[in-house]
Backbone and ligand atoms as CSV (ligand in chain L), in Angstrom:
chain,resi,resn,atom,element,x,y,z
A,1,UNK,N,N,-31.902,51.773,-50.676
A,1,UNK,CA,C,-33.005,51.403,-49.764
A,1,UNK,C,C,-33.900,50.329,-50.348
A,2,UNK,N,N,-34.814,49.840,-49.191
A,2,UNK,CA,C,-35.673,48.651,-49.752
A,2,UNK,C,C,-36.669,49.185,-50.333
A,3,UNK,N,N,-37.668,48.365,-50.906
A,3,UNK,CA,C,-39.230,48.874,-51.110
A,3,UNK,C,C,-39.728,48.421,-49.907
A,4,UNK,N,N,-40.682,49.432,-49.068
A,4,UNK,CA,C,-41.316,48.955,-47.958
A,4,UNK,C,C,-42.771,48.160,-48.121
A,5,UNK,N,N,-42.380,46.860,-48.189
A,5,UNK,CA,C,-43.537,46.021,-48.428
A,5,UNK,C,C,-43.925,45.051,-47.210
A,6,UNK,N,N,-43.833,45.458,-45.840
A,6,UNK,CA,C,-43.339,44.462,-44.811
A,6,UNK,C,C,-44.906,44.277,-44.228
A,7,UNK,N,N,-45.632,45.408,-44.962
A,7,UNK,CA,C,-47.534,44.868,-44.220
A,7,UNK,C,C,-47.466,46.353,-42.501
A,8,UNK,N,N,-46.928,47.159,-42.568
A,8,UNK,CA,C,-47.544,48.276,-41.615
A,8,UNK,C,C,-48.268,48.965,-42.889
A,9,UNK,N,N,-49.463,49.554,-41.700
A,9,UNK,CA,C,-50.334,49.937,-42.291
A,9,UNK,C,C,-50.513,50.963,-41.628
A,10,UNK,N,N,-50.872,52.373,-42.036
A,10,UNK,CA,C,-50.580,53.651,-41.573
A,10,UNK,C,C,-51.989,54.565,-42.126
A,11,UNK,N,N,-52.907,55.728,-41.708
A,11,UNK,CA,C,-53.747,55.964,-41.881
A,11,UNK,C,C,-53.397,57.774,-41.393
A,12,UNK,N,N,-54.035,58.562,-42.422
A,12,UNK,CA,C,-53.996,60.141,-41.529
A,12,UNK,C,C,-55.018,60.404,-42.099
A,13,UNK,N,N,-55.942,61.323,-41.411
A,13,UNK,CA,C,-57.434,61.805,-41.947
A,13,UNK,C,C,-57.193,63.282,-41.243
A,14,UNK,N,N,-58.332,64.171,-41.921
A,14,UNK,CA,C,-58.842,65.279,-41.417
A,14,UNK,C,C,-60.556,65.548,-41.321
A,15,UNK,N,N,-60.663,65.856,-40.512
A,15,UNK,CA,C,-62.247,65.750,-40.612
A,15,UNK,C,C,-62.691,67.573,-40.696
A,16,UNK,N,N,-63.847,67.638,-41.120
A,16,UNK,CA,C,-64.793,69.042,-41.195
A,16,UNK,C,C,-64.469,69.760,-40.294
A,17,UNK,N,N,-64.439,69.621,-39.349
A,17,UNK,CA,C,-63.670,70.401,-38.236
A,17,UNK,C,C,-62.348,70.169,-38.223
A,18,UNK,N,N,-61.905,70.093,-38.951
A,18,UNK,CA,C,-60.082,70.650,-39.110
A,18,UNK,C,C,-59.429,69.864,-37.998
A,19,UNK,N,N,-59.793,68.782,-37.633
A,19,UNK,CA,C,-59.114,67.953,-36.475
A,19,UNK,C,C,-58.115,66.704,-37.290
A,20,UNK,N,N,-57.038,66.573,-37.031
A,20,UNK,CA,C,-56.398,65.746,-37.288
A,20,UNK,C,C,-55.790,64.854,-36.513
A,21,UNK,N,N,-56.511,63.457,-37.392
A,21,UNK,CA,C,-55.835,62.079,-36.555
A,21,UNK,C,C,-54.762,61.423,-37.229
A,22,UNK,N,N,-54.119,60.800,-36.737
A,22,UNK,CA,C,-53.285,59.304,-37.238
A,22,UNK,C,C,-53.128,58.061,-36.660
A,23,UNK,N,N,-52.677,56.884,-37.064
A,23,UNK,CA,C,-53.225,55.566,-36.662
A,23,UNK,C,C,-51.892,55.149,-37.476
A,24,UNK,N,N,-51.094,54.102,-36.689
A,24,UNK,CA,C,-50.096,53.093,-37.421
A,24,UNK,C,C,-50.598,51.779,-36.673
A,25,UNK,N,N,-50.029,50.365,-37.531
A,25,UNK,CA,C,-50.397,49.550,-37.059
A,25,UNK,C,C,-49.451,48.292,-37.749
A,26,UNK,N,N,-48.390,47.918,-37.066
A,26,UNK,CA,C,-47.425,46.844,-37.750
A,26,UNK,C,C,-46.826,45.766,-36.828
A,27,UNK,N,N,-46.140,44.969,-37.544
A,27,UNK,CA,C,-46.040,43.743,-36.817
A,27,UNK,C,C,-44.524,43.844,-36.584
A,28,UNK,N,N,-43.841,44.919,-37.076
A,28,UNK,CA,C,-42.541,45.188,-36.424
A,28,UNK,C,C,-41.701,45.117,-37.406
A,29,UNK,N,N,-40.191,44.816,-37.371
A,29,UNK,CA,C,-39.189,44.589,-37.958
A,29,UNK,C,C,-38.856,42.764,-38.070
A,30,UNK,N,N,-38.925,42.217,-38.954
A,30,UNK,CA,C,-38.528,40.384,-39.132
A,30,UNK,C,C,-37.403,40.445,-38.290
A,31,UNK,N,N,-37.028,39.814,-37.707
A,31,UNK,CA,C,-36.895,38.715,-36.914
A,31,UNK,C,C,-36.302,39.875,-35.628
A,32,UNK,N,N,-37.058,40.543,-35.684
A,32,UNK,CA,C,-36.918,41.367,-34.546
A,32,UNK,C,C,-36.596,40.886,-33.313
A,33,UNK,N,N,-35.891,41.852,-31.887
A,33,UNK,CA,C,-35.454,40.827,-30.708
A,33,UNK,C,C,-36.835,40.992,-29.809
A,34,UNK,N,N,-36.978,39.859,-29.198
A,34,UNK,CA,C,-38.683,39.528,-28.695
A,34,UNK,C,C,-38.480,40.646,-27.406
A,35,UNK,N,N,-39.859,41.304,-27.262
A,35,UNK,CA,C,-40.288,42.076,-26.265
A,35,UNK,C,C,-39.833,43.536,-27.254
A,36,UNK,N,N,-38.964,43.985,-27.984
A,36,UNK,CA,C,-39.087,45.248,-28.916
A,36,UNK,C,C,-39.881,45.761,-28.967
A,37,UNK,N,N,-39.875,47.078,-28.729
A,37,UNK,CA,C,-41.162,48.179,-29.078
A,37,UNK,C,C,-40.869,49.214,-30.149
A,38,UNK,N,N,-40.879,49.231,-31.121
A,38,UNK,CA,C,-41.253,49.651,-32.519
A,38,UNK,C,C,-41.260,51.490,-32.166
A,39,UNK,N,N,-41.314,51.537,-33.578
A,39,UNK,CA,C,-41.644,53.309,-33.219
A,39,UNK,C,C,-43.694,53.764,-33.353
A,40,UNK,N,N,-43.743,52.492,-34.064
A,40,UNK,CA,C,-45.381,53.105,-34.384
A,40,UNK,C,C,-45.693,53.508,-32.940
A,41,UNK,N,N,-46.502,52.551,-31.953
A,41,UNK,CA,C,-47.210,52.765,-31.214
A,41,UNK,C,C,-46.661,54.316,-30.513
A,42,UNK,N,N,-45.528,54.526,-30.501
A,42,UNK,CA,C,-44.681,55.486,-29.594
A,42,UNK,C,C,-44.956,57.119,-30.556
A,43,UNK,N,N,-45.801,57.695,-29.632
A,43,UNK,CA,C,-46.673,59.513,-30.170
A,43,UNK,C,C,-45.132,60.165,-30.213
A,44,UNK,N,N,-45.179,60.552,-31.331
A,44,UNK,CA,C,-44.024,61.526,-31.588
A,44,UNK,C,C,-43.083,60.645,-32.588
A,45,UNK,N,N,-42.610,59.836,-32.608
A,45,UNK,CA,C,-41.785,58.880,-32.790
A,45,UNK,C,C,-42.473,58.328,-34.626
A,46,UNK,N,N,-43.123,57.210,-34.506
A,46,UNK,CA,C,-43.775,56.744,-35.736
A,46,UNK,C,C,-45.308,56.910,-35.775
A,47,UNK,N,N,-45.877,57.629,-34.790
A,47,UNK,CA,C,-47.447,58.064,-34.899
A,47,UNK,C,C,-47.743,59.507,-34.306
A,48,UNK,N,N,-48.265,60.405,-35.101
A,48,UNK,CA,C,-48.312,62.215,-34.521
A,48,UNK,C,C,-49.255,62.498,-35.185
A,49,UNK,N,N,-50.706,63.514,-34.509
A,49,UNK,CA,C,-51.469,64.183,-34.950
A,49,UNK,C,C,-51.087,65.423,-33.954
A,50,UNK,N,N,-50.945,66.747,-34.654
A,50,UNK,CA,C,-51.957,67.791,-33.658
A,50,UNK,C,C,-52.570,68.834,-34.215
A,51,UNK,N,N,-53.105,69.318,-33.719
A,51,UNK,CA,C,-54.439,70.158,-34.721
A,51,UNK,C,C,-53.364,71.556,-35.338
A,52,UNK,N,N,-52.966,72.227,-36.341
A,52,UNK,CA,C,-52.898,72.805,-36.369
A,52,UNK,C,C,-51.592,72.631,-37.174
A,53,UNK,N,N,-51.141,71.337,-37.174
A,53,UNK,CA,C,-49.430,70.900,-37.636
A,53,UNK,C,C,-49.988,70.620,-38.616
A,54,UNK,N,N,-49.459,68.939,-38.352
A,54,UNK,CA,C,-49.961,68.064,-39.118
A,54,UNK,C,C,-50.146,66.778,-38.371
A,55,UNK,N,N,-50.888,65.591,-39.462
A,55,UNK,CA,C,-50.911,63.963,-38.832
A,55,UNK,C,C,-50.214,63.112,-39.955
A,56,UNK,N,N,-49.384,62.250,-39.164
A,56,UNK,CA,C,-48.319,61.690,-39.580
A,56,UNK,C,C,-48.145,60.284,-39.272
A,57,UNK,N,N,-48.023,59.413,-40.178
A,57,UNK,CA,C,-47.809,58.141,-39.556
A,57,UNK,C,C,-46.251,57.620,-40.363
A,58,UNK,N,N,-45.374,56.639,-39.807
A,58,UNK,CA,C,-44.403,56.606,-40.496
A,58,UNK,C,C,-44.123,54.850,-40.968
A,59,UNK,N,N,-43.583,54.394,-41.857
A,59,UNK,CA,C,-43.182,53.055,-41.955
A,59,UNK,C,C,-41.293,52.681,-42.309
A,60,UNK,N,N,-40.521,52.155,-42.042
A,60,UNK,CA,C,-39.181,52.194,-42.034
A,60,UNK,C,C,-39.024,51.432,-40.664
A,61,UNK,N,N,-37.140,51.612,-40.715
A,61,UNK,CA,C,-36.669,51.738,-39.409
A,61,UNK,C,C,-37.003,51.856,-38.124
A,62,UNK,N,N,-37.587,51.429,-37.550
A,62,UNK,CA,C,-38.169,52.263,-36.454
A,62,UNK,C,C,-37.107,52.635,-35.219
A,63,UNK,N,N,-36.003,52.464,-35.420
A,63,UNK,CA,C,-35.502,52.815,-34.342
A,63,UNK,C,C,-34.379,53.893,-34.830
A,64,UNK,N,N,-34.330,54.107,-36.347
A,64,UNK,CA,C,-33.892,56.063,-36.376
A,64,UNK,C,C,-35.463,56.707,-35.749
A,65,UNK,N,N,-36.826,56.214,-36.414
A,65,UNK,CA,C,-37.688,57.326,-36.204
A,65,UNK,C,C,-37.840,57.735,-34.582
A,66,UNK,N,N,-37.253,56.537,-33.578
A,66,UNK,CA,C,-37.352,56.948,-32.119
A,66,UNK,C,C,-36.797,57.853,-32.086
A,67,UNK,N,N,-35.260,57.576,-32.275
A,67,UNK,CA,C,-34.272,58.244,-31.585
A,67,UNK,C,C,-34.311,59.562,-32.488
A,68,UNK,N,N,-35.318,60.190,-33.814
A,68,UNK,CA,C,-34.872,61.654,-34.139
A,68,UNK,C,C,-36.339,61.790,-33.651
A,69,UNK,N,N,-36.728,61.178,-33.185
A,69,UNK,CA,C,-38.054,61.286,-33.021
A,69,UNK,C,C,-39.177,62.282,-34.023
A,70,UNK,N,N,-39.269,61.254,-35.316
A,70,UNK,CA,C,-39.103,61.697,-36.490
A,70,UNK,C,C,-40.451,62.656,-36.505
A,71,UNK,N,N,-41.775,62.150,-36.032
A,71,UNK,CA,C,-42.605,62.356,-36.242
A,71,UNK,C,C,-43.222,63.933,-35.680
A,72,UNK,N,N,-42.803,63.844,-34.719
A,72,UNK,CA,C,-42.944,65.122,-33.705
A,72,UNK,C,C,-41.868,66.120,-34.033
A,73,UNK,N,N,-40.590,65.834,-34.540
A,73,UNK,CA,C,-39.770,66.744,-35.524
A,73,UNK,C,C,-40.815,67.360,-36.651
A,74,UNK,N,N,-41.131,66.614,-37.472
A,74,UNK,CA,C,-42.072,67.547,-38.722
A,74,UNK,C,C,-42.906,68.617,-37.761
A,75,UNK,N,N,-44.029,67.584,-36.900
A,75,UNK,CA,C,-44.684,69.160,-36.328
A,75,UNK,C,C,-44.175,69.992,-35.818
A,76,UNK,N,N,-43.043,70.164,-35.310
A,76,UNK,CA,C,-42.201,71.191,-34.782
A,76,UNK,C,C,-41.109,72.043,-35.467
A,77,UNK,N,N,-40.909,71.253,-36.862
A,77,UNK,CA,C,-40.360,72.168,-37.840
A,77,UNK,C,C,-41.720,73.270,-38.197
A,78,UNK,N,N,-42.772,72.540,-38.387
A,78,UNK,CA,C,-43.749,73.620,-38.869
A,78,UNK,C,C,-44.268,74.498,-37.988
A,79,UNK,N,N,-44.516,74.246,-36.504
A,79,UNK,CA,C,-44.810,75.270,-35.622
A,79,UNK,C,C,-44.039,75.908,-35.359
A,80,UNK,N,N,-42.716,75.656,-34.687
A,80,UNK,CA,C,-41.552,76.313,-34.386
A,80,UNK,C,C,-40.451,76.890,-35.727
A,81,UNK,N,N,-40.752,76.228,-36.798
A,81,UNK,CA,C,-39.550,76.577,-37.716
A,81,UNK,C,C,-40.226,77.835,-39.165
A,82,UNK,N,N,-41.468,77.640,-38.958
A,82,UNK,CA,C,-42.098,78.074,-40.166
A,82,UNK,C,C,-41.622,77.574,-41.397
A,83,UNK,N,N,-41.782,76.522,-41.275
A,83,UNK,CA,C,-41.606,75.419,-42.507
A,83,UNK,C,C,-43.207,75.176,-43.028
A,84,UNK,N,N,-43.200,74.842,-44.507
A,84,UNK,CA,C,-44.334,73.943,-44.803
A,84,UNK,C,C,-44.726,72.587,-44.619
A,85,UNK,N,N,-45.495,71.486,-44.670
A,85,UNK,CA,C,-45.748,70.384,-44.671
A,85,UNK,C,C,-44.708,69.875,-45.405
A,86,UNK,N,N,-44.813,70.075,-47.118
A,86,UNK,CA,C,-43.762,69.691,-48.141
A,86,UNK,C,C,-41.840,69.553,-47.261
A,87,UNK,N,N,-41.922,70.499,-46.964
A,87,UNK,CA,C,-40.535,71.180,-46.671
A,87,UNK,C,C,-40.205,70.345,-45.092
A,88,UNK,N,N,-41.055,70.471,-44.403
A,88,UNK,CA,C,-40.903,69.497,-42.701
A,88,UNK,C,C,-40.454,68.355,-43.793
A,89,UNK,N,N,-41.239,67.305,-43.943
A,89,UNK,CA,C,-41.579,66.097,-44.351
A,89,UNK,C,C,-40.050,65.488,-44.971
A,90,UNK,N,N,-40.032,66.329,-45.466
A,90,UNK,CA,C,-38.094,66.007,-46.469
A,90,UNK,C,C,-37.305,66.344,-46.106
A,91,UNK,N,N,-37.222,67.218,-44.850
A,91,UNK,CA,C,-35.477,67.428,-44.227
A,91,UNK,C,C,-36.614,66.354,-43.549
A,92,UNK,N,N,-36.775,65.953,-42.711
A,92,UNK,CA,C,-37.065,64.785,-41.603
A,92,UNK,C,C,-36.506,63.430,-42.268
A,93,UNK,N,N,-37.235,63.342,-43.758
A,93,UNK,CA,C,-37.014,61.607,-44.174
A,93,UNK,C,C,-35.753,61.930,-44.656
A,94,UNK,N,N,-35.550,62.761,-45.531
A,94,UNK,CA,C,-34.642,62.008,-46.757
A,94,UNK,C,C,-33.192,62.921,-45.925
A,95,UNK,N,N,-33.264,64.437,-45.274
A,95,UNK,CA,C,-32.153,64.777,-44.914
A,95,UNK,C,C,-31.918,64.180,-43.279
A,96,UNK,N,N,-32.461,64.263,-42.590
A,96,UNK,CA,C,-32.052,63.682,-41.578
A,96,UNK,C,C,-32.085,62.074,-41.183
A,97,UNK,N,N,-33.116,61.666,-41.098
A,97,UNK,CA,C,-33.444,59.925,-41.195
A,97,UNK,C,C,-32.236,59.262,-41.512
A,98,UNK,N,N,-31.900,59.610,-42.800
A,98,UNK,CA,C,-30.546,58.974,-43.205
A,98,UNK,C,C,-29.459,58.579,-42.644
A,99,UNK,N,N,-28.708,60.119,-41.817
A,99,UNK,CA,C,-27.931,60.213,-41.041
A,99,UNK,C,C,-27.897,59.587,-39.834
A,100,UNK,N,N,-29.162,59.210,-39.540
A,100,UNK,CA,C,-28.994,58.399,-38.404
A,100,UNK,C,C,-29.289,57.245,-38.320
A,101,UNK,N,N,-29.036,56.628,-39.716
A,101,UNK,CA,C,-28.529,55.511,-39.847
A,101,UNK,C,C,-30.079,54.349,-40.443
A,102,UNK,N,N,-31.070,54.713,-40.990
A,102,UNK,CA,C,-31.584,54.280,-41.599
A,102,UNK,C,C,-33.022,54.834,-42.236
A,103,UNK,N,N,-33.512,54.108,-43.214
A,103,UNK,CA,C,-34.467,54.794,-44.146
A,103,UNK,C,C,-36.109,54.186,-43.799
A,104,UNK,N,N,-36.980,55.141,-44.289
A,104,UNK,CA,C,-38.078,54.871,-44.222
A,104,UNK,C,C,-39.457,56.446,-44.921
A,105,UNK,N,N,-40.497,56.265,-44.663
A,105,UNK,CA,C,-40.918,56.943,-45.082
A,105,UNK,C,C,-42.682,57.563,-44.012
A,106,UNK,N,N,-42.798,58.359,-44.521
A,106,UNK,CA,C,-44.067,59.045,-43.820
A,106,UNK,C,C,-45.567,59.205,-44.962
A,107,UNK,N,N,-46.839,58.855,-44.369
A,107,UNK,CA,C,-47.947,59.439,-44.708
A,107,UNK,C,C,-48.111,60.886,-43.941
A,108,UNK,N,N,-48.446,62.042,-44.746
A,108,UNK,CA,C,-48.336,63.067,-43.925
A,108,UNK,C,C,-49.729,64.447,-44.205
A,109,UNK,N,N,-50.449,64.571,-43.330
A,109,UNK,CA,C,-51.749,65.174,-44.147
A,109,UNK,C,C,-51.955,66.999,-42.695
A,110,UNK,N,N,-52.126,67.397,-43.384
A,110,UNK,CA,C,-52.356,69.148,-43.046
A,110,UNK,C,C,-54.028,69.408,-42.956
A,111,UNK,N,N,-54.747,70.343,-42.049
A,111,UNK,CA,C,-55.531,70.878,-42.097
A,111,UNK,C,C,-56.408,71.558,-43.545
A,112,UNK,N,N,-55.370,71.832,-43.761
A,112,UNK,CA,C,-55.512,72.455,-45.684
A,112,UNK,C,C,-55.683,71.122,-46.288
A,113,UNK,N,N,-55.567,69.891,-45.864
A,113,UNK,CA,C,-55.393,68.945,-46.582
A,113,UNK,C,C,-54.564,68.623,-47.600
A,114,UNK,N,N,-53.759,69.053,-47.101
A,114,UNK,CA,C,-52.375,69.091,-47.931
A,114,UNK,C,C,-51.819,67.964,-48.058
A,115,UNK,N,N,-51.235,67.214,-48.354
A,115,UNK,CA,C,-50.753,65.530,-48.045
A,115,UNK,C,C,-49.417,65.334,-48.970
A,116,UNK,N,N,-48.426,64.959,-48.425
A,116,UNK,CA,C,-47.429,64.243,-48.940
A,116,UNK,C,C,-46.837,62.887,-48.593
A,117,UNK,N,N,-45.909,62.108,-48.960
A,117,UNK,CA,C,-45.642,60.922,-48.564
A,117,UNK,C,C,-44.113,60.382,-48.911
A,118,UNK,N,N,-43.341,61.306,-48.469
A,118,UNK,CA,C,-41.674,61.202,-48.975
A,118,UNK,C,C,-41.446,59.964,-48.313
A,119,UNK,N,N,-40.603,59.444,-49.106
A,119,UNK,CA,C,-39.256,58.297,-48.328
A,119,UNK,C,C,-38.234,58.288,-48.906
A,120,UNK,N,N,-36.776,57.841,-47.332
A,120,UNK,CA,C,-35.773,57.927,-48.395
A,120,UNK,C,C,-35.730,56.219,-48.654
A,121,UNK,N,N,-36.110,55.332,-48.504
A,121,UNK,CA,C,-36.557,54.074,-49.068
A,121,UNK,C,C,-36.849,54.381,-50.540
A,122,UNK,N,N,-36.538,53.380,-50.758
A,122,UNK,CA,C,-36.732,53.392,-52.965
A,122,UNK,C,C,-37.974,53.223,-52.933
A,123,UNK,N,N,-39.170,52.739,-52.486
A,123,UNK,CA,C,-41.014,52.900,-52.681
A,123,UNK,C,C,-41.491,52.458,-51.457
A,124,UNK,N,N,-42.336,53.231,-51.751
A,124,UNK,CA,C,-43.360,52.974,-50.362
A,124,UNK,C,C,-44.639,53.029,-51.017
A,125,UNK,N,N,-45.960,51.754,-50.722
A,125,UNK,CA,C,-47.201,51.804,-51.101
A,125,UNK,C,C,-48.012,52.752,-50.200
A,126,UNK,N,N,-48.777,53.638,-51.136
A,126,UNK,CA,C,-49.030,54.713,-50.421
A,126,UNK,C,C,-50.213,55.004,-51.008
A,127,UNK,N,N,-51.661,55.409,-50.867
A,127,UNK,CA,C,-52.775,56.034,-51.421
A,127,UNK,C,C,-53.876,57.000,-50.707
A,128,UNK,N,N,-54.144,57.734,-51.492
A,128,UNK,CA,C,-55.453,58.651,-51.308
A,128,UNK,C,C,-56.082,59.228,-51.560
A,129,UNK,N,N,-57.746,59.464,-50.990
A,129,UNK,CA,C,-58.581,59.739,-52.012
A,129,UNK,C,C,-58.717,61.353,-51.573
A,130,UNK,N,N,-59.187,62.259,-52.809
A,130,UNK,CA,C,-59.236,63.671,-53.021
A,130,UNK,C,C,-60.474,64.078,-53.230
A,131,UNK,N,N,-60.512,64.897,-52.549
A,131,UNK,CA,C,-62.520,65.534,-52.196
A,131,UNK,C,C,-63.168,65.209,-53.459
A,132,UNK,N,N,-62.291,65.339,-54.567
A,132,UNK,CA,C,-63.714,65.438,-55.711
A,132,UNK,C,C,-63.785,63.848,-55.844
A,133,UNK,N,N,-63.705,62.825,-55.224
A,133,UNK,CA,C,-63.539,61.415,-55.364
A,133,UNK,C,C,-62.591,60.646,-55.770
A,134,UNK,N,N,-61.319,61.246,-56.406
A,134,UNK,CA,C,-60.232,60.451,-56.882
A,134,UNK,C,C,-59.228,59.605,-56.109
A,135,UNK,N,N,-59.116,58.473,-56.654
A,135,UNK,CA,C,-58.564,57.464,-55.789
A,135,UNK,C,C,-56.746,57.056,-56.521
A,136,UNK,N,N,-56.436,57.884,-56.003
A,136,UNK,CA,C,-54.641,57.691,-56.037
A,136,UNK,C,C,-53.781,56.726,-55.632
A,137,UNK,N,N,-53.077,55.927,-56.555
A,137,UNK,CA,C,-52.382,54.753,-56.032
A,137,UNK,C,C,-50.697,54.983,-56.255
A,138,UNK,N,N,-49.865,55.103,-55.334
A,138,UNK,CA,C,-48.252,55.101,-55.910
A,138,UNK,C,C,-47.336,53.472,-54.689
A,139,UNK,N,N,-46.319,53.851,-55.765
A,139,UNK,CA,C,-45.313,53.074,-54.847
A,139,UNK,C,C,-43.885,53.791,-54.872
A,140,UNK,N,N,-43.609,54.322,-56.202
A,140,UNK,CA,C,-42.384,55.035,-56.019
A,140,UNK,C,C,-42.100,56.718,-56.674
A,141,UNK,N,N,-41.587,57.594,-56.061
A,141,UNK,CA,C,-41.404,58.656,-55.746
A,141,UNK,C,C,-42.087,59.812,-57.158
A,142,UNK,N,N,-41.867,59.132,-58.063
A,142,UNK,CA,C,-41.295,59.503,-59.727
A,142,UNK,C,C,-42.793,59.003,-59.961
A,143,UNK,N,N,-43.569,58.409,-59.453
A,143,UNK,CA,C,-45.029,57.789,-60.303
A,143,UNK,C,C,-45.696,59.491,-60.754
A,144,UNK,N,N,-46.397,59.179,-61.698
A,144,UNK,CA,C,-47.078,59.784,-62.401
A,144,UNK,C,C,-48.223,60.240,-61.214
A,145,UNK,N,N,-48.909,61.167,-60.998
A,145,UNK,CA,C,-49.727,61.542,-59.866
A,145,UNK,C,C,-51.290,60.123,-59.940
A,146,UNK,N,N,-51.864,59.976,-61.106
A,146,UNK,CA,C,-52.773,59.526,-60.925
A,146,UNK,C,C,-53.080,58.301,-61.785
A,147,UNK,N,N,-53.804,57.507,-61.146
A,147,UNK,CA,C,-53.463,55.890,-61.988
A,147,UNK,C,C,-55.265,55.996,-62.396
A,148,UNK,N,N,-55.969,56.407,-61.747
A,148,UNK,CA,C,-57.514,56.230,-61.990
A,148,UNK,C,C,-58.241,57.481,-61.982
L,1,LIG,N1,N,-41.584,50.955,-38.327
L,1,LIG,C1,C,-41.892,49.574,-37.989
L,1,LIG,C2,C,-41.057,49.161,-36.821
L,1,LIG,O1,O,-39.892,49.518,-36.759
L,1,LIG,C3,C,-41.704,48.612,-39.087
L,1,LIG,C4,C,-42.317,48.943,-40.408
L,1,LIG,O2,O,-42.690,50.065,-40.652
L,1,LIG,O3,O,-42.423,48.058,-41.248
L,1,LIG,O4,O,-41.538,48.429,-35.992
């Protein structure tokens, strides 16, 4: 897989009231065919919050994350499957994604504030900050948890 350096930019928060959002925002696939619609903008697909799952934004392929409709899979492994965040997040990228024919990766954040960020892509730039103020920077899978 590549390193995903293509400039989408992906965001998941939780707020005090346990509400969870997500936000993607990219300029697509290079030399993409004109009029294409991507998976970000598309809920379920490359952008998913719901209260109680998780919020998820994704960067890769976007047209495995349509068609497994990657995003709305994790929350439904965890509501319907009794899976964890950890456990959704990695059969979605690295066991299924694959199979259908290409790679990419997820920001992925829980009520508990739980957060992971698998890809089956070789790195993905990825960061976030942790209640007591720490500001976390990675790109590939194996990084050491904390740079600052
Ligand atoms: N997922 C985006 C798309 O397929 C591209 C990207 O993440 O870089 O439009």
């Amino acid at each position: 897989g590549e390193t995903l350096t293509q400039g989408t930019v992906g965001a998941v928060a939780v707020d005090g009231k346990r509400d969870l959002a997500a936000a993607t925002s990219t300029g697509g696939m290079t030399n993409k065919m004109a009029g294409r619609v991507g998976d970000s903008p598309v809920v379920g697909a490359g952008t998913y919050a719901k209260n109680g799952t998780v919020a998820a934004s994704a960067t890769g392929a976007g047209e495995v994350f349509l068609r497994g409709a990657a995003t709305a899979t994790i929350s439904d492994l965890i509501e319907f499957g009794g899976r964890d965040l950890a456990g959704a997040v990695y059969e979605v990228l690295v066991e299924r994604l694959p199979r259908l024919g290409g790679t990419g990766g997820v920001i992925a954040l829980n009520a508990q504030g739980v957060f992971d960020a698998p890809h089956s892509s070789e790195g993905m730039l990825h960061g976030y900050l942790t209640e007591d103020g720490r500001l976390v920077t990675k790109v590939f899978a194996d990084e050491s948890p904390a740079n600052r």
